[in-house]
C-alpha positions as CSV (number, residue, x, y, z in Angstrom):
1,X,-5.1,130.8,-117.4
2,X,-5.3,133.0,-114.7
3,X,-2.9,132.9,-111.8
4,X,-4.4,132.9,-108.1
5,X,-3.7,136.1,-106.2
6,X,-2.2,133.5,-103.1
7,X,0.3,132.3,-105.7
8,X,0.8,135.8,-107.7
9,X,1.8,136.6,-103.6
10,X,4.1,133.8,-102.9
11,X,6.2,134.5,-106.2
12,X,6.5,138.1,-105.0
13,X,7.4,140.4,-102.2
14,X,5.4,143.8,-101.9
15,X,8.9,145.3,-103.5
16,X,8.6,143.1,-106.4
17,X,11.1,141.2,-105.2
18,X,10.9,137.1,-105.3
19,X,11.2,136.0,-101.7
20,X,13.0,132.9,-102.5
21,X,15.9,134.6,-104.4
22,X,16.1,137.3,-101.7
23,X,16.5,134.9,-99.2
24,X,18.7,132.3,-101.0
25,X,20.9,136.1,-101.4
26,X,20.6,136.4,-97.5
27,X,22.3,133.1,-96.8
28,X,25.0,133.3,-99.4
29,X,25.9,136.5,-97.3
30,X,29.2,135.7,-95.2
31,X,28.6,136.3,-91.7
32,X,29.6,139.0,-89.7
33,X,32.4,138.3,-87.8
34,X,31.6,138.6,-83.8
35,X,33.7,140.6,-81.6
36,X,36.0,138.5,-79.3
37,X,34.7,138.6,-75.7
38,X,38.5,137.9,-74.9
39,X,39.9,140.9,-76.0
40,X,39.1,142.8,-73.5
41,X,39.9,140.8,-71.0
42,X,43.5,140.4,-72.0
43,X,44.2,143.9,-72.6
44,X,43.4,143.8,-68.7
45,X,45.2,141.8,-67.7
46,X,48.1,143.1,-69.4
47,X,47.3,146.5,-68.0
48,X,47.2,145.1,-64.6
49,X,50.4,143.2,-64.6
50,X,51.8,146.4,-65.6
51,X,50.5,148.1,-62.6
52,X,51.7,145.2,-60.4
53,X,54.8,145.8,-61.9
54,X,55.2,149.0,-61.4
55,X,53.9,148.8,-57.7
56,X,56.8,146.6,-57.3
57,X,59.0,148.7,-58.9
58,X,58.3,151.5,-56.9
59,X,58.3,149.7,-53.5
60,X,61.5,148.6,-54.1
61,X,63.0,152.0,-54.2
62,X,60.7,153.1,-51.2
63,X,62.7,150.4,-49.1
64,X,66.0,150.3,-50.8
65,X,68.3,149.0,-47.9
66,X,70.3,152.8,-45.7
67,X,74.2,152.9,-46.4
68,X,74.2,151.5,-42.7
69,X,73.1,149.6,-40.0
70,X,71.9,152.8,-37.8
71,X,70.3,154.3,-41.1
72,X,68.7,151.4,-41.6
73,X,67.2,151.4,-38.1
74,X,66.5,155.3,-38.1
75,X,64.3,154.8,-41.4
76,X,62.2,152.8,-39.6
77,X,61.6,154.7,-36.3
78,X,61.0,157.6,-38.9
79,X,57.3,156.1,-39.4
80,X,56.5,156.0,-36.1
81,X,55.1,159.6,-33.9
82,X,54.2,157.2,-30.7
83,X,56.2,154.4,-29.3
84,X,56.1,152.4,-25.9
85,X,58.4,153.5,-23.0
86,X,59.3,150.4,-20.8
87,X,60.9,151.2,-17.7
88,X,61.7,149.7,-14.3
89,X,59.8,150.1,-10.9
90,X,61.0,149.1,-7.6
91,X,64.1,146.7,-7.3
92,X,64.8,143.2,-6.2
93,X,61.9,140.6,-6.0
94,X,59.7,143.8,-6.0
95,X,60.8,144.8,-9.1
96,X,57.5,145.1,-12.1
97,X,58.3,146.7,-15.6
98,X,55.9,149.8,-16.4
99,X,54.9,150.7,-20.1
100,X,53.4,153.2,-21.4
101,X,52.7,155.2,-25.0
102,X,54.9,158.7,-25.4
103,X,54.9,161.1,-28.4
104,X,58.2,161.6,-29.8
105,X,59.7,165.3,-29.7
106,X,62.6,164.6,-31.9
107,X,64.6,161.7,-33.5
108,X,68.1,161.9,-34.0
109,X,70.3,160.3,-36.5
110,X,72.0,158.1,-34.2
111,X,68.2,156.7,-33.4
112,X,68.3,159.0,-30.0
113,X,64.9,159.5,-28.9
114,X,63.8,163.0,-27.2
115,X,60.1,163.0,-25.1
116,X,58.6,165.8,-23.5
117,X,57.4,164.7,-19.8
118,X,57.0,166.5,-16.1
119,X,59.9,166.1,-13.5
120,X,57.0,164.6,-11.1
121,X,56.3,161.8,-12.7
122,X,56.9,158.1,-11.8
123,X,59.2,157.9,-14.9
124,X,61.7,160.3,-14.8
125,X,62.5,158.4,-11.2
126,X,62.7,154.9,-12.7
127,X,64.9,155.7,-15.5
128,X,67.4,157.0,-12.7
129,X,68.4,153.4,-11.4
130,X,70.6,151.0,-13.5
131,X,67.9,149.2,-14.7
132,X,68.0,149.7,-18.8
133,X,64.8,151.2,-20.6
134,X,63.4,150.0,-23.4
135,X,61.7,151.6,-26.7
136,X,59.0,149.6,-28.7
137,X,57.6,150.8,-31.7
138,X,55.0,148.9,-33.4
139,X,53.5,149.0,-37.0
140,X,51.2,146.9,-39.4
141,X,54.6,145.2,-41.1
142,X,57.2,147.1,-38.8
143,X,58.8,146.3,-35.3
144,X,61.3,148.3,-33.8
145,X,63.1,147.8,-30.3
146,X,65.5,149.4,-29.1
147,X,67.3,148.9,-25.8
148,X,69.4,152.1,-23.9
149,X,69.8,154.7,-21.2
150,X,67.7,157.7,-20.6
151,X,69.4,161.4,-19.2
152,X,66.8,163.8,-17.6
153,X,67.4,167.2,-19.3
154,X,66.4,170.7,-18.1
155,X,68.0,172.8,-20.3
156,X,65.7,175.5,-21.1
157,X,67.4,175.8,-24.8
158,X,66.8,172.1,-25.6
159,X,63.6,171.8,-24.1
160,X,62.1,174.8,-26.4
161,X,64.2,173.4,-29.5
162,X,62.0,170.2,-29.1
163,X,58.3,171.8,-28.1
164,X,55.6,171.6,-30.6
165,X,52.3,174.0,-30.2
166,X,50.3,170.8,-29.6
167,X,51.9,169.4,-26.6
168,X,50.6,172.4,-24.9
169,X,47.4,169.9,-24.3
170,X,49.6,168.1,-21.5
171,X,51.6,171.6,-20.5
172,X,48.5,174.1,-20.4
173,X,51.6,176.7,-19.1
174,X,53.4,176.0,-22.0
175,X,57.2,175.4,-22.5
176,X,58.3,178.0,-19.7
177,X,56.5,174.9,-17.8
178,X,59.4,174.6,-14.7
179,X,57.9,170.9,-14.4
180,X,58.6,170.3,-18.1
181,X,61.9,168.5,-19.0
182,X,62.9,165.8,-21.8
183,X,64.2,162.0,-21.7
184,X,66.6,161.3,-23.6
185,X,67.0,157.9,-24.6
186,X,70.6,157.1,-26.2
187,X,70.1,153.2,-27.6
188,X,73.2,150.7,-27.3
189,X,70.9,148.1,-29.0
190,X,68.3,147.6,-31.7
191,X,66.2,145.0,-33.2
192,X,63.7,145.0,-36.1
193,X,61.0,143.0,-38.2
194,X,60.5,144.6,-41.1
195,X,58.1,143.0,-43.7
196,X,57.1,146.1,-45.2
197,X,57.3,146.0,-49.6
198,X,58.5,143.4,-51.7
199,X,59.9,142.0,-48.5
200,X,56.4,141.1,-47.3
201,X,55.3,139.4,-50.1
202,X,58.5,137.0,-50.4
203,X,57.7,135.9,-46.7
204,X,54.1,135.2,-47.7
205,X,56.1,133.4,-50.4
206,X,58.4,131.4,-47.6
207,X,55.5,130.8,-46.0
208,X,53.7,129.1,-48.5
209,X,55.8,127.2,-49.5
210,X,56.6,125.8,-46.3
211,X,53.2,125.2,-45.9
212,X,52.7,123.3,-48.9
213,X,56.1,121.5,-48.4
214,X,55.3,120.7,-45.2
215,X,59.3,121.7,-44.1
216,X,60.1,124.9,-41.1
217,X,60.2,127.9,-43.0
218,X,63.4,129.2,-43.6
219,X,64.0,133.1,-42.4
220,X,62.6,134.4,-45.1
221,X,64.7,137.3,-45.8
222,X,67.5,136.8,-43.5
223,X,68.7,140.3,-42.0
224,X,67.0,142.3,-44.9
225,X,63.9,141.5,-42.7
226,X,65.4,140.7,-38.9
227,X,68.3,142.2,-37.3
228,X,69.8,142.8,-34.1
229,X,71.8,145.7,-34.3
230,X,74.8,147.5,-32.0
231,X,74.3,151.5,-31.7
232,X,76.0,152.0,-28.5
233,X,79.7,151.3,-27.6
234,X,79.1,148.3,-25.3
235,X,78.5,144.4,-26.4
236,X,75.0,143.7,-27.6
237,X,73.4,141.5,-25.2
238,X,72.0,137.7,-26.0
């Protein structure tokens, strides 16, 4: 009895092969085991709470707290090239406070400020009365004020020791300039807010949690992030 080619077809595969054993082989096969789509993702996380802490880590050094109070204050003015000069004009009921931005030519370790400015201006009059001047120096995360007295010096030695090429821009005859001259400002008084670092993110902490809590929120730091700080040798004021 002949078989039908149809049949002859369905018993075999073009290699000779019986479809129905090859494919009861296929599904005997284990399967292949699929690569975790989570791997990945914890291996990055690890590696990013490794950077995190090593950001930390390093920030920490970057701020580790000066030996003193005045170092502490003089490694924050260290950031800033521009601060605001607040002085006095007038006196009595007339009297109006005048600000206004100035480079700084030098700082000092005792937080002195130097600034180059010209004998005829407004300035260098007002910070000749009694009236105290005042320094503010502003950042992203870092306020500085600082609170003093300012001498007018015209000592040729000094003023050369503090000129820079570019402030030739505001003395066009350079530092032989006989209107040039420096303020000093010698600080009695300083006070910061620093919430640069690791310090930052434990006040958004503080505050957070306050937030949540529904309590005032605490300092946040205490004097590791505000201070008011004696420089001079008279009482710090209230």
């Amino acid at each position: 009895m002949k078989t039908s080619k149809s049949a002859s077809a369905a018993r075999k595969s073009p290699s000779g092969h019986s479809p129905t054993a090859s494919s009861s082989r296929s599904s005997t096969k284990k399967p292949a085991k699929a690569t975790s789509a989570k791997k990945p993702a914890k291996v990055s996380a690890k590696r990013a709470v490794s950077s995190v802490k090593k950001v930390v880590k390093k920030a920490s050094k970057a701020v580790a707290a000066p030996t003193s109070d005045q170092a502490r204050v003089h490694d924050l003015l260290r950031h800033f090239s521009t601060v605001m000069l607040i002085t006095t004009e007038g006196e009595g009921d007339k009297a109006t406070l005048r600000a206004r931005p100035m480079d700084v030519a030098k700082l000092d370790d005792d937080c002195t400020l130097t600034f180059l400015t010209g004998l005829d201006t407004a300035k260098v009059h007002e910070v000749k009365t009694d009236a105290p001047v005042h320094v503010v120096a502003q950042g992203r995360s870092v306020y500085v004020s600082l609170r003093g007295r300012v001498e007018v010096v015209r000592d040729r030695d000094r003023i050369q020791a503090a000129w820079k090429p570019a402030d030739k821009v505001y003395f066009p005859e350079g530092k032989d300039d006989p209107n040039l001259c420096l303020m000093v400002l010698h600080p009695d008084e300083a006070e910061f807010w620093d919430m640069s670092g690791p310090k930052g993110i434990r006040y958004l902490f503080e505050a957070a949690r306050a937030l949540f809590s529904g309590e005032r929120m605490q300092s946040g730091g205490g004097a590791e992030t505000h201070d008011r700080i004696e420089l001079g040798d008279g009482p710090a004021r209230d």
